[in-house]
C-alpha positions in Angstrom: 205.1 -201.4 -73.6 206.0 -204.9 -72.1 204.6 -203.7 -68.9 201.8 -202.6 -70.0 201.0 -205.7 -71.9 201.9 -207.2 -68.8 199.6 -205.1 -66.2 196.6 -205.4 -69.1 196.9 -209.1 -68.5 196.7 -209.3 -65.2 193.7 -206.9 -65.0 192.5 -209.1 -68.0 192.9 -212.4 -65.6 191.6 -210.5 -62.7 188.6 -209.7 -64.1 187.7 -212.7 -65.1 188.2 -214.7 -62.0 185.9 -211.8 -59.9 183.3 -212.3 -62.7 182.9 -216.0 -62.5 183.5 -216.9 -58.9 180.4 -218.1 -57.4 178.1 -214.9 -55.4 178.4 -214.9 -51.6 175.3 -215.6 -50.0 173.8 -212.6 -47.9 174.2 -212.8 -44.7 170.3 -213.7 -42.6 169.4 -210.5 -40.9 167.8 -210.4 -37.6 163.9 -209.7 -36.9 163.1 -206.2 -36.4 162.7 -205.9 -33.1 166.0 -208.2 -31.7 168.4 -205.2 -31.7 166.1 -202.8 -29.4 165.4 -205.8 -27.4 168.9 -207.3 -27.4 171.3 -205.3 -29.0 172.3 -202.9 -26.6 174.4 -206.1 -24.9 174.5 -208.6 -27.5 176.4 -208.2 -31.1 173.5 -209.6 -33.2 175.1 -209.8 -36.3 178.2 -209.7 -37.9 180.8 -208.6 -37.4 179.8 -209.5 -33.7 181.5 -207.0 -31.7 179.6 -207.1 -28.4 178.8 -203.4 -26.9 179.5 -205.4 -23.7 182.5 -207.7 -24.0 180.7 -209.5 -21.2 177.8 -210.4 -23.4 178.5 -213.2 -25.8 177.5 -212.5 -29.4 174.5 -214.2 -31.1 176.8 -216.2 -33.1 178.8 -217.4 -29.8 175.4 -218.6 -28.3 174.8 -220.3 -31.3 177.5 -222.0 -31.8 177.5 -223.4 -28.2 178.2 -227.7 -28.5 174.7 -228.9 -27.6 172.0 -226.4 -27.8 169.7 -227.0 -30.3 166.7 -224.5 -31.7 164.3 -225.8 -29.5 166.4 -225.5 -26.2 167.1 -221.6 -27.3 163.5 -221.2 -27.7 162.3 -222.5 -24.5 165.0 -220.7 -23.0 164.1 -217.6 -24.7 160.7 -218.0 -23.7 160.9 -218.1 -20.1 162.4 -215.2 -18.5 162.9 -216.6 -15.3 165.8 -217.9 -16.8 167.5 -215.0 -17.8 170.3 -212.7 -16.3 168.5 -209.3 -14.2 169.9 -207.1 -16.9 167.8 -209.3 -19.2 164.6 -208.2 -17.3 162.0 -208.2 -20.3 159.4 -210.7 -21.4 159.6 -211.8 -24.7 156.1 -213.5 -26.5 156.8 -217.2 -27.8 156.9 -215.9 -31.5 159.3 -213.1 -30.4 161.3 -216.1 -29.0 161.3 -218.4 -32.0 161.7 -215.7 -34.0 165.1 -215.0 -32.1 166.1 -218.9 -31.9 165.4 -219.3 -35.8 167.5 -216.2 -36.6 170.2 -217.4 -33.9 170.4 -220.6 -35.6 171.2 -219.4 -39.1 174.4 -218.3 -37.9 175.8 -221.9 -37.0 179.6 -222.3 -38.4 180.0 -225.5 -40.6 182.0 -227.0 -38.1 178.8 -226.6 -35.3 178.4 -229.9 -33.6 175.1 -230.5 -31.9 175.9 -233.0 -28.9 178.6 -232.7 -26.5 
């Protein structure tokens, strides 16, 4: 009886905490078109598990000390830049579409200038 009274409470104070802590926020979702584009090599959203480990993951990039949305967009947006295995030409809004998404996914701790 005691342990019952005892388990009831705990579900009891359980319940309560789940039901008032504050909602996680849902996590941004990429544009449509990034993971054909750049998901077979890059983990585009979480949990970020790269299909290649040698490709960093969206959030990696993002969180690089320094780059700011408008360097990742001019980046995007000139393919010259890019690896051969990143042979593909991307339109500007396709590119600020990326850096905008990329962006969202900044830890807390992110610091913008080396």
């Amino acid at each position: 009886m005691i342990r019952t009274a005892l388990t009831l409470t705990a579900l009891a104070a359980f319940t309560t905490a789940c039901q008032t802590s504050a909602p996680q926020a849902a996590a941004p979702k990429p544009p449509a078109f990034v993971e054909a584009a750049c998901g077979g090599c890059h983990a585009t959203e979480p949990p970020f598990l790269s299909p290649n480990p040698e490709s960093p993951s969206f959030a990696a990039i993002a969180n690089r000390e320094g780059l700011t949305e408008g360097t990742l967009a001019s980046w995007l947006s000139d393919a010259h830049n890019y690896p051969e295995q990143m042979d593909f030409d991307l339109t500007p809004a396709q590119a600020e579409a990326i850096a905008d998404y990329m962006i969202t996914l900044r830890r807390a701790d992110y610091r913008p200038e080396p």
